[in-house]
N, C-alpha and C positions, 0 to 999 in steps of 0.2 A: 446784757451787761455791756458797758460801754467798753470798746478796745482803744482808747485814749492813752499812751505813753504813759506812764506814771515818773515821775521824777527816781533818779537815780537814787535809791535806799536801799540798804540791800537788808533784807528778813529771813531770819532763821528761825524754820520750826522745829522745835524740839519735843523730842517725843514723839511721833509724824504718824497717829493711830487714825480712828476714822475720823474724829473731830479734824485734824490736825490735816487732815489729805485732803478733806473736804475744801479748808481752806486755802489753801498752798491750790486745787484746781479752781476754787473761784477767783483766787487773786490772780492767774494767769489768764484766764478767760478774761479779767477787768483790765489787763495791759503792764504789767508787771513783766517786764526783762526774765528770762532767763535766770542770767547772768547774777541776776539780783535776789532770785529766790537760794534759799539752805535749806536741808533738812538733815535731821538726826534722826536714831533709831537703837532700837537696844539691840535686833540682830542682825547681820549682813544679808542673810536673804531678803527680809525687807527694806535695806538699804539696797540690794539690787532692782527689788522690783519699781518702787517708786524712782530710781534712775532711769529705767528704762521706759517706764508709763508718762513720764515728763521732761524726762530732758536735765534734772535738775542738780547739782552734787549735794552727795553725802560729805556728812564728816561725822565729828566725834562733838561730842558736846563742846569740850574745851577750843576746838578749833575752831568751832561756831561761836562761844564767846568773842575769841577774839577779832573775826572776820567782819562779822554782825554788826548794821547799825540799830535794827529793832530783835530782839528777844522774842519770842511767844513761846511761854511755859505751857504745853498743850498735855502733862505730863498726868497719873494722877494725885489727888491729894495723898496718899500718905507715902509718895514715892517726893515729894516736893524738897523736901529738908534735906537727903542723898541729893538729889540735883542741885539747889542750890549751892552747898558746898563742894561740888564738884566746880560751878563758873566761877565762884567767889574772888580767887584769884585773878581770873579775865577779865572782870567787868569791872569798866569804870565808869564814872559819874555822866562820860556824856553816852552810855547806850540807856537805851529803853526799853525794859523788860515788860511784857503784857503776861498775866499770866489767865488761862482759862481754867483752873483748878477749883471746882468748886467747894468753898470756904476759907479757902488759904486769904487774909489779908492782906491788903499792900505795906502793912506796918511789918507784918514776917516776913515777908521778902526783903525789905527795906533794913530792917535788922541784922541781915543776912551776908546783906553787900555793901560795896563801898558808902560812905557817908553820900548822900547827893544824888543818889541815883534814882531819876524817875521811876515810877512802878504803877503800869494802870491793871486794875483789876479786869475785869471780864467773864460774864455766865452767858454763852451760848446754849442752843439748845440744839436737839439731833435734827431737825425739821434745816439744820444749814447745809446736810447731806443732801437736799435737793434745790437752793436757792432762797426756801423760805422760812431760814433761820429767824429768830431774836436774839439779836445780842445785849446784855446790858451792862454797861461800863461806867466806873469809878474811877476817879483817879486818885494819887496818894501822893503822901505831901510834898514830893516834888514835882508831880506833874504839872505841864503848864496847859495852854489852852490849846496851844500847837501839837504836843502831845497827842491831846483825845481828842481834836480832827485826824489823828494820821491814823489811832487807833481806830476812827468809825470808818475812815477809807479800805481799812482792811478787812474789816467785817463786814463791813457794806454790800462786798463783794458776795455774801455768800445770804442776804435777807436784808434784814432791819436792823438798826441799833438805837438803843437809848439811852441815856446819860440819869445816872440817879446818885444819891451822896451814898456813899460805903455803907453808910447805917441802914441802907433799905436794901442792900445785896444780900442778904438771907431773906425774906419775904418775896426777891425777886426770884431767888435760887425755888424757892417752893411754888412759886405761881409760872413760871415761865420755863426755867431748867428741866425743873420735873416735870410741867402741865403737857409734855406731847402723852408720856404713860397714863395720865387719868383717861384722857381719849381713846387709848385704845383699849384700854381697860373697858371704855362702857362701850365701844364699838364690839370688843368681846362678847359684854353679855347682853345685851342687845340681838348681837346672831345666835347664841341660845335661846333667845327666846322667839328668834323669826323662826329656827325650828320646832320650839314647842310650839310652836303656831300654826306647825305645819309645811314650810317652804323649806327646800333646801336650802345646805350650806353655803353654797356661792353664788345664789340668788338671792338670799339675806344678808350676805356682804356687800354684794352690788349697790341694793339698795340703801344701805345704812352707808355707804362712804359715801355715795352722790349726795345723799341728804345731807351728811357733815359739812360735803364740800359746797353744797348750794347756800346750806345756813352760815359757815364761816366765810363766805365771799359774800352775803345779804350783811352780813354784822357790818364789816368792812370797809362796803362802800354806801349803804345805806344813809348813814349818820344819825340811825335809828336806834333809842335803846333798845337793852335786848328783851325787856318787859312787851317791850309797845311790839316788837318782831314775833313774840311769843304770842300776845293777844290776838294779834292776826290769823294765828292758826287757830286757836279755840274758841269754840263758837257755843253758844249757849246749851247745855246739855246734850253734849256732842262727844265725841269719840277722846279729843285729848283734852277733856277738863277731867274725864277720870282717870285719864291716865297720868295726869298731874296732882289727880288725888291722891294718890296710893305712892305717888312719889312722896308730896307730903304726909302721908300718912307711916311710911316707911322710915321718915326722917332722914333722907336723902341730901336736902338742904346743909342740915346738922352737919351729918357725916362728912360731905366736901369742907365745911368749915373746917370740921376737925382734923382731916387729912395733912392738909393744908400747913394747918399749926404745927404738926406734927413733922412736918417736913422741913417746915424753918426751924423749931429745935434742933433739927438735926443736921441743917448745915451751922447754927452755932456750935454745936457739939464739933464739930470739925475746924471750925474756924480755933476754936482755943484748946487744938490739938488730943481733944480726944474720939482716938479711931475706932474705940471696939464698938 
């Protein structure tokens, strides 16, 4: 990460859990002041710790409204609408709220607080706990383009980021937010079955994550679809066309589809406030 000065902005994270620390230490590692960095927290031991691990102050949320040139709602969704009306009275028109809340709108936040006040969305994923985050960012109807350059500099910090319109941040929320769990999910049974196979447990882990990590670094840099990457390994009445059988035949395909859908229902269901 580059340690290039960053312009004088000062940013409060709010709510400072793992997403939220993840962040706040890749933005200092990218050149980010001190001075410049906030973080909140619901209890004082964790406001001690993250003082002491960075250097950084604490406050309270209301103090961070007022202090703050950027916001980052790092809170979770159904803890959003207590938070929001706790800053409501702090925030005016010229801070920038980000929130990373998955399904919270920038229209409810924006309802929230003062008339004017930028709100850019944001779905990271946990893969930004080691630098190789996805971030995917919206902006709301006051954000401007300066905006969501200052939001990809913050997330930049900690992986990737992409820009999609607000109508495709539930679709992102299930392909990207959730997709590190489907991986480990089949990294799971996959080593049940390198032991039904016979190898040990952390000999069939070995192998299944360098394989992950070989095939998602060939995806990558390749520029290879993942069809033509797959045909490469399957050779005409060979070891993995039947093992590609019985995937088809299992309806494995389906089922990812299905997943999938099922996952974006349910960051809609959150988006228009229903938690159970």
């Amino acid at each position: 990460m580059s340690q290039t000065r960053k312009p004088s902005q000062t940013v409060a994270v709010l709510g400072t859990g793992k997403i939220g620390e993840a962040l706040l230490s890749g933005m200092i590692r990218g050149g980010w002041a001190l001075a410049d960095l906030l973080v909140t927290t619901r209890r004082q031991e964790r406001a001690d710790e993250l003082r002491t691990r960075f250097g950084v102050e604490a406050l309270t949320n209301a103090e961070a409204a007022k202090r703050a040139d950027t916001l980052i709602l790092a809170c979770k969704p159904q803890d959003m609408e207590r938070l929001l009306d706790e800053l409501a009275p702090h925030v005016t028109a010229e801070r920038l709220v980000i929130s990373a809340a998955a399904g919270i709108t920038t229209s409810f936040i924006e309802e929230r607080l003062t008339a004017g006040t930028p709100v850019i969305r944001v779905m990271p994923n946990t893969p930004v706990l080691v630098d190789e985050g996805m971030s995917v960012i919206s902006g709301g109807s006051h954000a401007t383009a300066a905006h969501l350059t200052h939001a990809e500099d913050i997330f930049g910090a900690v992986g990737k980021t992409l820009r999609v319109p607000e109508t495709q941040q539930d679709a992102c929320t299930a392909l990207s937010g959730s997709g590190p769990a489907y991986f480990y999910f089949l990294v799971e049974a996959m080593t049940d079955a390198g032991i039904l196979l016979g190898l040990p447990r952390d000999k069939a882990h070995d192998l299944i994550v360098q394989a992950a990590i070989g095939a998602a670094v060939m995806l990558r840099d390749s520029g290879e679809h993942p069809v033509k990457l797959r045909e490469n390994v399957t050779s005409p009445a060979g070891t993995t066309i039947n093992a590609i059988r019985e995937l088809e035949n299992h309806g494995v395909r389906a089922a990812l589809i299905a997943a999938l859908e099922a996952a974006r229902d349910r960051s809609r269901e959150l988006a228009s406030g229903n938690s159970v």
